[in-house]
TORTI-182958 format. One record per atom (N, C-alpha, C): y, z, x; residue in three letters. Coordinates in steps of 0.02 Angstrom, whole numbers, plus 32768, in hexadecimal, padded with zeros to 4 digits. Each point is the difference from the previous one (the first is absolute). Last residue first. Example, Ala and Ser with C-alpha at 12.3 -4.5 7.8 and 13.67 -1.06 7.14 Angstrom:
7F9081628282SER
803B8003802ASER
803780257FD9SER
7EE27FFC800FALA
803B80007FD3ALA
803C8000802DALA
END
This chain:
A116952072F0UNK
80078050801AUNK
7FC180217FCEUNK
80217F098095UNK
7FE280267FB5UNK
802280538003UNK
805D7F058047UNK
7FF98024801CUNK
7FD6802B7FACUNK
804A7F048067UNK
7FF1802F7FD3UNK
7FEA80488026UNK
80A97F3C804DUNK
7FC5801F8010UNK
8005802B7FD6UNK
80BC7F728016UNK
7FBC7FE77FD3UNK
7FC480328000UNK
80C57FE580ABUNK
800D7FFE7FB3UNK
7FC980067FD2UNK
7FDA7F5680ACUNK
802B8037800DUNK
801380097FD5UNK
7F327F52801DUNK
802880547FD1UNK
8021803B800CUNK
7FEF7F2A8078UNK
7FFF7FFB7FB6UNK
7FFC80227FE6UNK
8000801E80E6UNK
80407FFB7FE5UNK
7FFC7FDF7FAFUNK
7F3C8055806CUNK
803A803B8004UNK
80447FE67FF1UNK
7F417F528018UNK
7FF7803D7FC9UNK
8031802E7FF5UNK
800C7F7E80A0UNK
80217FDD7FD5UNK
7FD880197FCCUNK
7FD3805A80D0UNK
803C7FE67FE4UNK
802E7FDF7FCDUNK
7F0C80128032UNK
801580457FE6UNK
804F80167FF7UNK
7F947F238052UNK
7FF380117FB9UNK
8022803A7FFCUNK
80147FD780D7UNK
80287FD57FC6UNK
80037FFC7FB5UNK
7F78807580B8UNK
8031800B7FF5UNK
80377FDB7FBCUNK
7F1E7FAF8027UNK
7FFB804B7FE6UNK
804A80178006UNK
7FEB7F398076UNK
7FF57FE97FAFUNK
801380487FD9UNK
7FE4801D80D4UNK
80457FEC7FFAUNK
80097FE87FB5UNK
7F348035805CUNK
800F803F8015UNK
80587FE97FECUNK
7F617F558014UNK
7FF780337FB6UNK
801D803E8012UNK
80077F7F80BBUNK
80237FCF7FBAUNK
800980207FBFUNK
7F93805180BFUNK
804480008005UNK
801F7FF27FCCUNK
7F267FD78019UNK
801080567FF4UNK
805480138017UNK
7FA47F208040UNK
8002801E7F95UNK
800780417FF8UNK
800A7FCE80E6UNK
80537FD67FDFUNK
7FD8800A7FC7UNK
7F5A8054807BUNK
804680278007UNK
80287FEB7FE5UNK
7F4B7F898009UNK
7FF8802E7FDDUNK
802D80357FFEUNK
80017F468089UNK
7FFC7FEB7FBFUNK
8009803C7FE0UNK
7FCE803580D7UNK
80427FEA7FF8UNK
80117FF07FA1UNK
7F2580368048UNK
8028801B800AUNK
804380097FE2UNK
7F7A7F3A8036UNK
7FFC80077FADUNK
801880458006UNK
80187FA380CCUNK
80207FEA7FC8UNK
7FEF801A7FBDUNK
7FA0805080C1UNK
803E80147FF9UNK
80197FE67FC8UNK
7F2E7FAF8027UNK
7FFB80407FEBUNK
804880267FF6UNK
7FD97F2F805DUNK
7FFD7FE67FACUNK
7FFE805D7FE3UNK
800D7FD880F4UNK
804E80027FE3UNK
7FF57FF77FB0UNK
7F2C803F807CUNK
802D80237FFDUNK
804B7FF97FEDUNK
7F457F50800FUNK
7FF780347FD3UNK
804180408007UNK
801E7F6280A1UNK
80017FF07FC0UNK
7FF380147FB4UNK
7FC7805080DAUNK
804A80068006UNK
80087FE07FCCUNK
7F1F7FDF802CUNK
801A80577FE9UNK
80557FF97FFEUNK
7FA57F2E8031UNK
7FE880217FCBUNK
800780487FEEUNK
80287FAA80DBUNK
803F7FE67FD6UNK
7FDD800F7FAAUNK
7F6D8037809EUNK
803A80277FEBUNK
80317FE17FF5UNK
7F437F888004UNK
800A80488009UNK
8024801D7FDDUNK
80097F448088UNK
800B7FEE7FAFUNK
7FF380437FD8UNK
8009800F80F4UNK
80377FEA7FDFUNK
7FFE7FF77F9EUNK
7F378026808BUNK
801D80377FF6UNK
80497FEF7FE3UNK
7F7C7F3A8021UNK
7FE380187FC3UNK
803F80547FFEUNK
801F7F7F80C2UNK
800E7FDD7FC4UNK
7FF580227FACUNK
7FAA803D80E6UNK
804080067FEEUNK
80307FFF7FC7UNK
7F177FB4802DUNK
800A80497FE1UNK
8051801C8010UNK
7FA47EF27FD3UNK
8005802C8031UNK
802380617FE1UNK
7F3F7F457F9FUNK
804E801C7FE7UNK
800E802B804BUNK
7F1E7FA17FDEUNK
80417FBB800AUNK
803180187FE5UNK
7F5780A07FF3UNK
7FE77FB17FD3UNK
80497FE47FF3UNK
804380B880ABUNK
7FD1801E7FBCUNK
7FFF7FCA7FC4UNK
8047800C8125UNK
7FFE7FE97FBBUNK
7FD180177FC7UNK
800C804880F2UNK
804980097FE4UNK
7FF77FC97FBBUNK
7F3380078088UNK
801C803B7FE2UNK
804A80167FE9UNK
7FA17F2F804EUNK
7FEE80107FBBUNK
801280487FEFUNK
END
């Protein structure tokens, strides 16, 4: 009885464990990860806009004196 904790062998239970922390930890990389490719994404959107701001008004820029 002492290697079982109410008919779960404790092997068993430490395995499930931590396969629960290692799990918690790749959902933690991923959203990470996630969060790097939109800050990517908007970081290329932002280029592009401003590109194609600068080439529609080439020529064009008001200026004040």
């Amino acid at each position: 009885m002492a290697d079982s904790i109410s008919g779960i062998n404790s092997s068993s239970l430490l395995a499930a464990v931590l396969q629960q922390a290692s799990n918690k930890q790749e959902l933690a990389v991923a959203v990470v990860k996630k969060g790097q490719e939109v800050e990517a994404a908007q970081g290329e959107a932002a280029l592009k806009l401003i590109d194609s701001a600068a080439t529609a008004a080439a020529g064009k820029i008001d200026t004040y004196v």
